[in-house]
N, C-alpha and C positions, 0 to 999 in steps of 0.2 A: 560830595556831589560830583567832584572832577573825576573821580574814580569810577564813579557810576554809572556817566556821560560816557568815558575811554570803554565800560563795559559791554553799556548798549550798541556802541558803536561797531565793536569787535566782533559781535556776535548777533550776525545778519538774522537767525534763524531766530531771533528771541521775540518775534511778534507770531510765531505760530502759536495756536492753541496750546492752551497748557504752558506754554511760555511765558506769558504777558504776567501771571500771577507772580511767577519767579521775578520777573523784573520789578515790579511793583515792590514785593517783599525785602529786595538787596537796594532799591533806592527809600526804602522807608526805614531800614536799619540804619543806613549811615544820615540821612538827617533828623531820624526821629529816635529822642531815645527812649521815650517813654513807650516804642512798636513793640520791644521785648520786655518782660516785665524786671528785667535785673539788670537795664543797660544802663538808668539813669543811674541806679543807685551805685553801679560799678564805676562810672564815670564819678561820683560822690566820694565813695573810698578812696580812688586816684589822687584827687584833689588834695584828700581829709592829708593822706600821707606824706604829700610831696611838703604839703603848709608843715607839718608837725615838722619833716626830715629839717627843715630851712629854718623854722623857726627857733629847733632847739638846738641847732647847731649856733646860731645867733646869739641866744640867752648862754648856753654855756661857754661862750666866748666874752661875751661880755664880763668885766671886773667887778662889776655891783656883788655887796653881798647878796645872798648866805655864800656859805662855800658850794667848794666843789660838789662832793658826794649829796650836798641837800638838793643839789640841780639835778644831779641826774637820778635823787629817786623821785623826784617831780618829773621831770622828763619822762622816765619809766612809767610812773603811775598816768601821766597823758596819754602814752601809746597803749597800755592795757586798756584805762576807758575807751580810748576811739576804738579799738577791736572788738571790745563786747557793745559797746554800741552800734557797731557796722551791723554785726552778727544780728542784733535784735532788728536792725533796720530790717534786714533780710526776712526774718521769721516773722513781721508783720505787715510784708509786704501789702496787704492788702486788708489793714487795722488800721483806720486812719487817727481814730482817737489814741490810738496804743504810738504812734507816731508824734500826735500832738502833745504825749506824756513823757516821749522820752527826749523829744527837744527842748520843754518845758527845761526838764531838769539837768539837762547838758549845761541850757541856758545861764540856768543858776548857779553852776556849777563854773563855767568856764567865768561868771562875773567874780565870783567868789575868788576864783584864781586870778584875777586882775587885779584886784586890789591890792595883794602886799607885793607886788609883782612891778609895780610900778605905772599903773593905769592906762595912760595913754601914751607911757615913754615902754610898758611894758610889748616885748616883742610877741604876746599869746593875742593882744588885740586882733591881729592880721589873722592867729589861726581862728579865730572865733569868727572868723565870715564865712568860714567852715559852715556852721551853725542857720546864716544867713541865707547861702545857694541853696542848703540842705530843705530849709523852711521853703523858701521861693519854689521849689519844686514835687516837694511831696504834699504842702499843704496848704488850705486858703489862702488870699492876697496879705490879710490883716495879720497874718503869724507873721509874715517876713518881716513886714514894718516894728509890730511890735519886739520882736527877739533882735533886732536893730537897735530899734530907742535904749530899751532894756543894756545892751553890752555897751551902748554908748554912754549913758548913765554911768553905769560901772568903773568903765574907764578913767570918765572925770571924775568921780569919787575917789576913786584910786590914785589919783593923780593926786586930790587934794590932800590926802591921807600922808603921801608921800613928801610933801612940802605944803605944809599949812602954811606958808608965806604967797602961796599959790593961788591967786584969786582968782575970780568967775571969770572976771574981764579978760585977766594975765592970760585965762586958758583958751578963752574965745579969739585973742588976740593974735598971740604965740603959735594955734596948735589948730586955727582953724583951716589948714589943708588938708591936715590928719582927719578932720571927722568931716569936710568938704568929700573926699577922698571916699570916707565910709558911706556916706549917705549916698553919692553917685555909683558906688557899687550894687549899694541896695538896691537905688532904682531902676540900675541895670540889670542886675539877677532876678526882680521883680519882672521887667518886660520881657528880659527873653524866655520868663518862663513861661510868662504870657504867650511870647508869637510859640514855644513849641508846642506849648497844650491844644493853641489854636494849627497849629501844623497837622498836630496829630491828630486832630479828627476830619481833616480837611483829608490827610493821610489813608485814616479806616475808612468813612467816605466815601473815598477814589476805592477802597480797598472789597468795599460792598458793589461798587458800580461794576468794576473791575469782573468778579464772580457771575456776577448777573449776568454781566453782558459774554462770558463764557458758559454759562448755562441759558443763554438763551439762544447762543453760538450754536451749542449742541444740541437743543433742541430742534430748528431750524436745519441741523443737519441728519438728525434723525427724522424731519420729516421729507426733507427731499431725496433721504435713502426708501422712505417706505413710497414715495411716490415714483421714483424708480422701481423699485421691487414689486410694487401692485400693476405696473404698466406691462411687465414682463410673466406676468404670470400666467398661464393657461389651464391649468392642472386647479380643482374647486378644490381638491387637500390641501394642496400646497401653498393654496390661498388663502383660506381658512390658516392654515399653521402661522403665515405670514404675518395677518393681520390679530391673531391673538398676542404676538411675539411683539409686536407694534403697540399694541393695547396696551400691557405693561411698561413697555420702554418710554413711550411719549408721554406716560401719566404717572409712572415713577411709584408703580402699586406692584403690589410682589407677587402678582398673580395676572394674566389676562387670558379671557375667552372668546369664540368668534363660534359662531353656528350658522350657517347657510341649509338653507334649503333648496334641493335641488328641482328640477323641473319635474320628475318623477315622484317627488312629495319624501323622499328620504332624506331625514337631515345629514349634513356633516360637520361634526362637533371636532373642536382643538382646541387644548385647553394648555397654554404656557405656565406652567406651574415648576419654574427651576427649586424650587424651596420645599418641596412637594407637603406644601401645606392642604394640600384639599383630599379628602378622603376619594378612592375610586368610588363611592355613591356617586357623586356628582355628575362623574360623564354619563350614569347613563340615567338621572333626572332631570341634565340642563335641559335639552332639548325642549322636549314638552312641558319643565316649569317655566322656561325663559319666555317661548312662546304665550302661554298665556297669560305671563303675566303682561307682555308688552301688549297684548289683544285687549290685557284690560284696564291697564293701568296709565296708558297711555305712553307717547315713543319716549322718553327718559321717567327713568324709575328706579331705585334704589329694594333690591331682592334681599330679604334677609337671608339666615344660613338654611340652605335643603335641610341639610342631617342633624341629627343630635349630634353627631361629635365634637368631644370635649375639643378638638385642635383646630374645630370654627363656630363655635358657639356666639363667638361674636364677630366673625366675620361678616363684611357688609357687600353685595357684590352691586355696583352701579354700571345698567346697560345701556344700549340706544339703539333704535332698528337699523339697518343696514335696507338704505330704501330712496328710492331716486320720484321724479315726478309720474314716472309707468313703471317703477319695479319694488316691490317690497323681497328682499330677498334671502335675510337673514337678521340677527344681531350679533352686538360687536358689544365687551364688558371690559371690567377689568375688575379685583377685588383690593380692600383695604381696609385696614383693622383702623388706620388713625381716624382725626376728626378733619381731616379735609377732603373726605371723599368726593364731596358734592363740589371742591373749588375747582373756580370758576373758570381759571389755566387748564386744569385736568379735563374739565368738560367738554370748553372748546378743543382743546388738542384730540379728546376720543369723537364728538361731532367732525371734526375735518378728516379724520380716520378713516369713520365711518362714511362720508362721504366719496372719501376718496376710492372704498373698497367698491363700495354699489357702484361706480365709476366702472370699477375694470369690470365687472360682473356685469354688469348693462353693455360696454363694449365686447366682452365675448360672446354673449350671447349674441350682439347685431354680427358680429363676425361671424359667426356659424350664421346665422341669417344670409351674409351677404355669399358666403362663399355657397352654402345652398342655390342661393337665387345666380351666381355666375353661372357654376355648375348645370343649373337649368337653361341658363340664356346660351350656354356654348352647346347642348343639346338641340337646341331649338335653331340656334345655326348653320350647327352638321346636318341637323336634319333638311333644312331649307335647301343647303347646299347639294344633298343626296337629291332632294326632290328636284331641285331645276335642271342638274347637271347629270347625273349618272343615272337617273332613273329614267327621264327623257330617252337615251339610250337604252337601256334595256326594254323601255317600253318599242320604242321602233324595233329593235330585236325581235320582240317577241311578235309584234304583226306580221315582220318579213317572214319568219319561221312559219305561221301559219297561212301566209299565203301559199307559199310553199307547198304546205302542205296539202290545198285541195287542189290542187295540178295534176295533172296525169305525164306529164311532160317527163322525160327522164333526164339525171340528173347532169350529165354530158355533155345536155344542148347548150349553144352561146349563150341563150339571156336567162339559162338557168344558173348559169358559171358567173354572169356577170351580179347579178341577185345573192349569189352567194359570197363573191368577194365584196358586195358594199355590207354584207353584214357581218362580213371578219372585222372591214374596216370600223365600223361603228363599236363592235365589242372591244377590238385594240382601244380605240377613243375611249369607251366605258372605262376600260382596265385604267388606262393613264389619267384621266378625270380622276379615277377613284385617288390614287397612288398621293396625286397633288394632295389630295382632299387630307388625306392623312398625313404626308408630309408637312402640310401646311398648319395641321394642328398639333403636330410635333417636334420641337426641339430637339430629341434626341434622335429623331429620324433623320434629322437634318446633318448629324455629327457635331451639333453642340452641344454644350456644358454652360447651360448661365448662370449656374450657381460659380462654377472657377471661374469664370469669365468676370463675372464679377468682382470678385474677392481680387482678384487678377489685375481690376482696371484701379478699383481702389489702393493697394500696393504701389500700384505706377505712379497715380496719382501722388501718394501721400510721399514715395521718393524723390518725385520731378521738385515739390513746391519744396521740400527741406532739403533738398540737397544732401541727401542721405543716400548708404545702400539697403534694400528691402530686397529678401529673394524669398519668395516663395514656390514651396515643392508641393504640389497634390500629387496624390498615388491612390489608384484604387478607381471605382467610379463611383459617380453623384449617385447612381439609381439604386443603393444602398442604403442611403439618406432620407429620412423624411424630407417635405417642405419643413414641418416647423421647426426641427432641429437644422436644416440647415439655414433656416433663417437663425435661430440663435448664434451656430458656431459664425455666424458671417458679423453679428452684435462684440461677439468675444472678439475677435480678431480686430475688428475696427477699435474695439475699447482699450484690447492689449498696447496695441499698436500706438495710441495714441496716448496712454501714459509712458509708454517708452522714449517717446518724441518731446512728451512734452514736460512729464518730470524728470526721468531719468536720463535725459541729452542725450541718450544714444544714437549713434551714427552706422551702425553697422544691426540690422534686425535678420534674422530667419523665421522663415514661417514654414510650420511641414504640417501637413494635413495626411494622413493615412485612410480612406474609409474603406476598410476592409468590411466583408461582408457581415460577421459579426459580434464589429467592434470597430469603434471611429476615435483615432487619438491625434489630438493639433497638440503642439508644440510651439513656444512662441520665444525666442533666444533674443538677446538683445545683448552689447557691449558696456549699458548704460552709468548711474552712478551705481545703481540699486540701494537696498536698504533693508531694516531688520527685520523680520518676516513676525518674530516676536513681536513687534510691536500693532502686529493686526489684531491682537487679544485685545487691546485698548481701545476702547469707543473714539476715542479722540483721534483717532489716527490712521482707521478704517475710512476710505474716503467710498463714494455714491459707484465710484467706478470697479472696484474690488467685489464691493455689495451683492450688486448688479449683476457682476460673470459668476459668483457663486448660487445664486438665486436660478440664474438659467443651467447650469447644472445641475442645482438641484432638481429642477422640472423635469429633466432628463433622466431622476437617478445618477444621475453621472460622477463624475469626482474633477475639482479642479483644485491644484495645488499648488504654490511659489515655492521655487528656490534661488534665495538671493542672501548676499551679505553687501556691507557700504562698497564700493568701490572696484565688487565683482562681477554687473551685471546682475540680470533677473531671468528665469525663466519659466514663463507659465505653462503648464502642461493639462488637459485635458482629456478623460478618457469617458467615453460615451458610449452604451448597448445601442448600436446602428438601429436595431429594431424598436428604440424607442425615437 
């Protein structure tokens, strides 16, 4: 246990995922020994040998006849039985009657050898508790007692045998610390075999809660990566692939599907099939069998196999619509041969799925909604503003000119000259009205950059509070850049940024953004601890934040990549087609 204690202690990192199990395991080794299936009985042998080494050294020390050489082929013949005994202990590990049979006759065997031996003066008594731990631990409560009473028996026989001047009393008198002795061993090897059996379920137990509560870990983290990941998506493929890829993972079926339908009435099917258990039939009869079935079967439904094919003849595929209080907009499935398709964990985990998909797909759509309806209100503003301000003017313009016009007056006289300079003045005034007008609706007229500006303020920011250095280099201009993409690269860079700060302790960060005309690469360097880039393979170890910048990448086509090792820093790179 002290060992255990000095383990956990040492080894800060041993309550991360994936961890906990290992500790559990190295503290149920050293005080359970019935956790491996060969630890008690190796502890048994131990014992078996140490008693035989002591006690035959003892006997063939002793003066009592026989001779020499008859001791040590009894000595010999004890160490051959206890090895082929261990050996069969071993081979019925898990024969409890075959165990009961062969202590049985140990039993008998080791009484038999007490008697010309000298019974309770003979030194084989002590190795026969051998017999006793052996029973205490491999088999019900009533063997220990009984193969107890039985060698104690024995013993007094033997005793009597050896001096029949040797009464009951004499023995009870003389010798009762010797079986006082035996009998508080039993009932010792009896309890503690007790508290370990009860340890060790107390032990697997912890050892089931343990598991669970790591697959519920991961579950729970597989669901706030797919709530991250569905919040980031903009792209109805990428979405669709997301949530089929999610179907699968969160319901632990070896297949998952997603089909939306788009506002132009053309589905978009994705089918996560790593196993490629499903014949290409399928994609192009989900669609229109998914749909009807869910039109008619109601929103959860259990689809048997489209195809005749032999490699899903019994495949079962269970879906759910993908559908909010004003949007029906797809379904969301997953497939599974076993019998818990329909359980109840799977269900709810592919309803909150599905949920969460019609979520992002109801918000993109309000988004193209609202960015529509800005789009209109900033039309209808410029407009306003043309009409009260710069058309005003040109309207006075335009009567001066035709006053002008029916005059016979030529154009050299004062109050033609004077007529004619208030309508320079008013067109100057038009001109500059206008210039604001656009200015004022444009940022880059203006000679700013809010997209750097930004990324710019947040950098200061995130140096000023950690007391860190952060440089960042833009090169290139924004007007290369989408909005949406640069709203993602502005998500990367905050997200990079701030696992560098806050796992990786780094104190020294570079940021370089290039947006060349066509092709946008960020670069994110950091001093930090960094760590094994391998180990992003591992579900357990992939955290929401890594997820998340590959996801918005992907949206982009793009490519985002790490190179890091423990203690060399990290650096994330990303390369983006500007034009998307």
């Amino acid at each position: 246990m002290k060992a255990c204690a000095e383990e956990a202690t040492s080894q800060t990192h041993i309550l991360e995922p994936g961890n906990s199990r290992r500790l559990l395991q190295s503290i149920i080794s050293h005080i359970n020994p019935t956790a491996e299936p060969y630890s008690a009985r190796n502890t048994l042998v131990v014992l078996r040998f140490i008693s035989w080494f002591s006690v035959s050294l003892i006997y063939l020390a002793s003066g009592n006849i026989p001779s020499i050489p008859f001791k040590l082929i009894l000595v010999f013949g004890l160490l051959v039985e206890g090895l082929v005994a261990e050996y069969i202990y071993l081979a019925w590990v898990d024969d409890v009657t075959g165990l009961a049979a062969l202590l049985a006759a140990e039993t008998i065997g080791i009484c038999v050898l007490l008697l010309p031996t000298g019974g309770l003066e003979s030194p084989f008594a002590w190795y026969a508790l051998n017999l006793v731990f052996a029973a205490a631990s491999l088999l019900p409560q009533a063997w220990c007692y009984g193969i107890s009473t039985s060698l104690m028996l024995s013993a007094i026989f033997g005793s009597y045998l050896v001096d029949h001047n040797f009464s009951l009393s004499n023995i009870l008198r003389h010798k009762a610390l010797i079986l006082l002795v035996f009998v508080s061993l039993t009932i010792a090897a009896d309890q503690i075999a007790r508290l370990v059996r009860k340890l060790s379920e107390v032990c697997r137990d912890l050892e089931r809660a343990t598991e669970l509560a790591e697959s519920t870990a991961n579950h729970t983290r597989a669901l706030y990566q797919a709530l991250e990941a569905c919040s980031s998506q903009d792209n109805t493929k990428h979405l669709a692939d997301l949530l089929a890829s999610y179907a699968a993972k969160l319901t632990g079926s070896r297949a998952g599907f997603c089909i939306l339908w788009e506002s132009s009435g053309k589905p978009t099917a994705s089918i996560y099939d790593e196993e490629m258990i499903l014949p290409q039939v399928f994609q192009d009869l989900a669609a229109h069998e998914c749909t009807t079935v869910c039109e008619t079967q109601g929103p959860l439904c259990v689809l048997q196999a489209l195809s005749d094919s032999p490699s899903i003849s019994s495949e079962n595929f269970m879906m759910i619509p993908l559908e909010t209080s004003s949007i029906n907009c797809g379904v969301l499935g997953y497939f599974s041969t076993d019998e818990s398709l329909g359980n109840e964990s799977r269900l709810k985990s592919l309803q909150f799925l599905s949920d969460l998909g019609a979520i992002a797909i109801e918000r993109r759509q309000l988004e193209i909604i609202s960015a529509r309806l800005k789009v209109s209100e900033e039309q209808n503003r410029i407009a306003n503003e043309i009409h009260d301000g710069v058309s005003q003017y040109l309207f006075g313009l335009t009567c001066g000119l035709h006053s002008l016009s029916t005059r016979n007056n030529h154009l050299q006289e004062a109050d033609i000259q004077q007529e004619l300079d208030l309508l320079k003045r008013t067109a100057n005034h038009a001109s500059r009205e206008l210039r604001a007008s656009i200015y004022r609706m444009s940022p880059l007229k203006r000679g700013k950059h809010l997209f750097i500006s930004e990324v710019d303020s947040f950098v200061k920011d995130q140096a000023g509070l950690n007391k860190i250095r952060i440089a960042f280099t833009p090169t290139g201009s924004e007007d290369s850049v989408s909005p949406a993409l640069r709203k993602a690269l502005s998500r990367v860079i905050r997200e990079a940024t701030s696992n560098a700060i806050r796992h990786g302790k780094a104190d020294d960060i570079s940021i370089s953004l290039d947006m060349a005309p066509h092709r946008v690469a960020l670069n994110i360097c950091d001093n930090g601890q960094g760590f094994n880039p391998g180990d992003q393979a591992k579900p357990e170890f992939e955290g929401i934040g890594l997820m998340s910048m590959r996801s918005l990448m992907d949206t982009f086509d793009g490519s985002f990549a790490i190179d890091s090792s423990p203690e060399s820093g990290t650096k994330d790179s990303c390369v983006i087609p500007a034009e998307k």
